[in-house]
N, C-alpha and C positions, 0 to 999 in steps of 0.2 A: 458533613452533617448527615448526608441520607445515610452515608454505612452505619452511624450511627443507632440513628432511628429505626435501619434493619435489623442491630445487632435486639434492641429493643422490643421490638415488633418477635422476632424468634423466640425469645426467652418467656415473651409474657402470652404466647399463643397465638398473635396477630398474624395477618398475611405479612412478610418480608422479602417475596419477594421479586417486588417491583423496585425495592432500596438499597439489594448489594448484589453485583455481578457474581454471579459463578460460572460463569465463561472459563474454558482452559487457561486464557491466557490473564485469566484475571488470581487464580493459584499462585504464581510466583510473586505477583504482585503481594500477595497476603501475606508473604514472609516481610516485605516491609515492616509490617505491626511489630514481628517477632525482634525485627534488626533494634525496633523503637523498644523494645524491654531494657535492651543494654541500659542505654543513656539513663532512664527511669528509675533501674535497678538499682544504679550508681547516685544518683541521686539520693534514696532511701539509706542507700548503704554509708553514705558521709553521714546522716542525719543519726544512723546508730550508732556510728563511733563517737560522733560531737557529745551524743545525749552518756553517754559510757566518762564522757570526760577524758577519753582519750587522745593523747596527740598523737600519736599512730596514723598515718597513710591509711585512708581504707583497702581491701584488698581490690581490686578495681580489677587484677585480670581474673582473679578465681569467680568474681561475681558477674564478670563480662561471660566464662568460662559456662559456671552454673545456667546461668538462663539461656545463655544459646543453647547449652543440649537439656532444657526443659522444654525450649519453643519446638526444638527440634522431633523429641520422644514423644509428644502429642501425635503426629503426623506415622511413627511408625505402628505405635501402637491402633492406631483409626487404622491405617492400611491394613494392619494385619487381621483386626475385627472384621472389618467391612468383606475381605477375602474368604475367613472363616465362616462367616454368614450369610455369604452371599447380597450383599449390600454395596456394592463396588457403584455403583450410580451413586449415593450416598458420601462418598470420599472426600470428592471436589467440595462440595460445597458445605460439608461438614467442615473438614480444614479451612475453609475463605473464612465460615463461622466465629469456626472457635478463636483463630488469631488476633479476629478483630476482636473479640467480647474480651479476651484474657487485657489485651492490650488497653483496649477503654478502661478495665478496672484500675491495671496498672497505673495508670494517667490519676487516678483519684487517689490512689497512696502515694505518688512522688509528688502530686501537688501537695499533699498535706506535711509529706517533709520539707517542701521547699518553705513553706509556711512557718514550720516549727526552724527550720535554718534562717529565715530571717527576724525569730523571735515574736512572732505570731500567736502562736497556738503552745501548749506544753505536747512532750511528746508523748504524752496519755493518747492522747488524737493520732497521733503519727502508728503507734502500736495498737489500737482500737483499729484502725484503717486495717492497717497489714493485717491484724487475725482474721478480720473480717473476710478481707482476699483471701487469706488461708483456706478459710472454712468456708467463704462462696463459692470459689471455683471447684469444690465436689459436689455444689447444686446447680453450677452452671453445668458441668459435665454432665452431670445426670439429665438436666433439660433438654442441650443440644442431643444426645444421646438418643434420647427419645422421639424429639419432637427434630430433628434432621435427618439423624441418622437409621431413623424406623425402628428403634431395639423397642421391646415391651419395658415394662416396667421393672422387672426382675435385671433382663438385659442391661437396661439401662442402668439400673445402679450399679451392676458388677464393674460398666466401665467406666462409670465415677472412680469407683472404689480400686479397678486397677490402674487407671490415670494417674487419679491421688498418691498411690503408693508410688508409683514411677516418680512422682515428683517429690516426693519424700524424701525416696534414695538420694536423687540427683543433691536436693539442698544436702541431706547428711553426708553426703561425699564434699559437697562443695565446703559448708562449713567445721568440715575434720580438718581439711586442706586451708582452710585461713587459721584456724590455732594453731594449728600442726606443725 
């Protein structure tokens, strides 16, 4: 719950932090979040084929595939900024950051498929959720960006803007490879 209310506290300007370690050894630990995208992801991902009316298997390794090298491309791309800018203090706790925020959002669209999977909700909510994650996490980037990782405002949006497309790719690679 505090990483929580750190992720919280980051996004909305507050102090955060007295509420999430970024200690070295608290880094790897942050890949946790990224491990919890799978399960989530997959979650989401039954709730699209159900809602498709499909009896098709969802694709489980292209979607397990897809988000591990999203959670992953977050981290090289931060490194390579942070190097080119001279922001390398900024890293660690940019990455602890961002894992956890992508990951909390995560949690609110697979709950809402778990919802609409046991007949809940319509999947209006389930797709309302995900665009919403869609089109959040280039204003959550743009925030951490900013407000973690010291870019100005210009800065900061470029690496929303090249984040987002990195994650673009990655889904258009992953979902050629589930029709395909």
């Amino acid at each position: 719950m505090k990483i929580f209310t750190g992720v919280i506290n980051a996004l909305t300007g507050r102090d955060w932090q007295d509420d999430i370690d970024v200690s070295a050894p608290a880094l790897p630990r942050s890949f946790l979040a990224v491990a919890a995208y799978i399960p989530l992801g997959l979650v989401v991902a039954l709730a699209v084929v159900r809602y498709n009316d499909n009896t098709a298997t969802p694709p489980y390794q292209t979607v397990a595939l897809t988000l591990t090298l999203i959670g992953l491309a977050f981290p090289l791309i931060a490194y390579i900024l942070c190097m080119l800018f001279d922001k390398m203090a900024a890293f660690r706790p940019w990455v602890i950051i961002r894992n956890w925020t992508i990951l909390f959002a995560l949690i609110g669209v697979a709950a809402t498929a778990g919802l609409y999977l046991i007949g809940l909700i319509p999947f209006a909510l389930v797709y309302f959720m995900g665009f919403s994650l869609y089109l959040g996490t280039l204003a959550i980037d743009i925030r951490l960006a900013s407000r973690i990782a010291g870019f100005d405002w210009i800065g900061a949006v470029f690496t929303g803007i090249l984040i987002s497309t990195a994650t673009m790719m990655i889904l258009s690679l992953g979902v050629t490879q589930s029709i395909g």
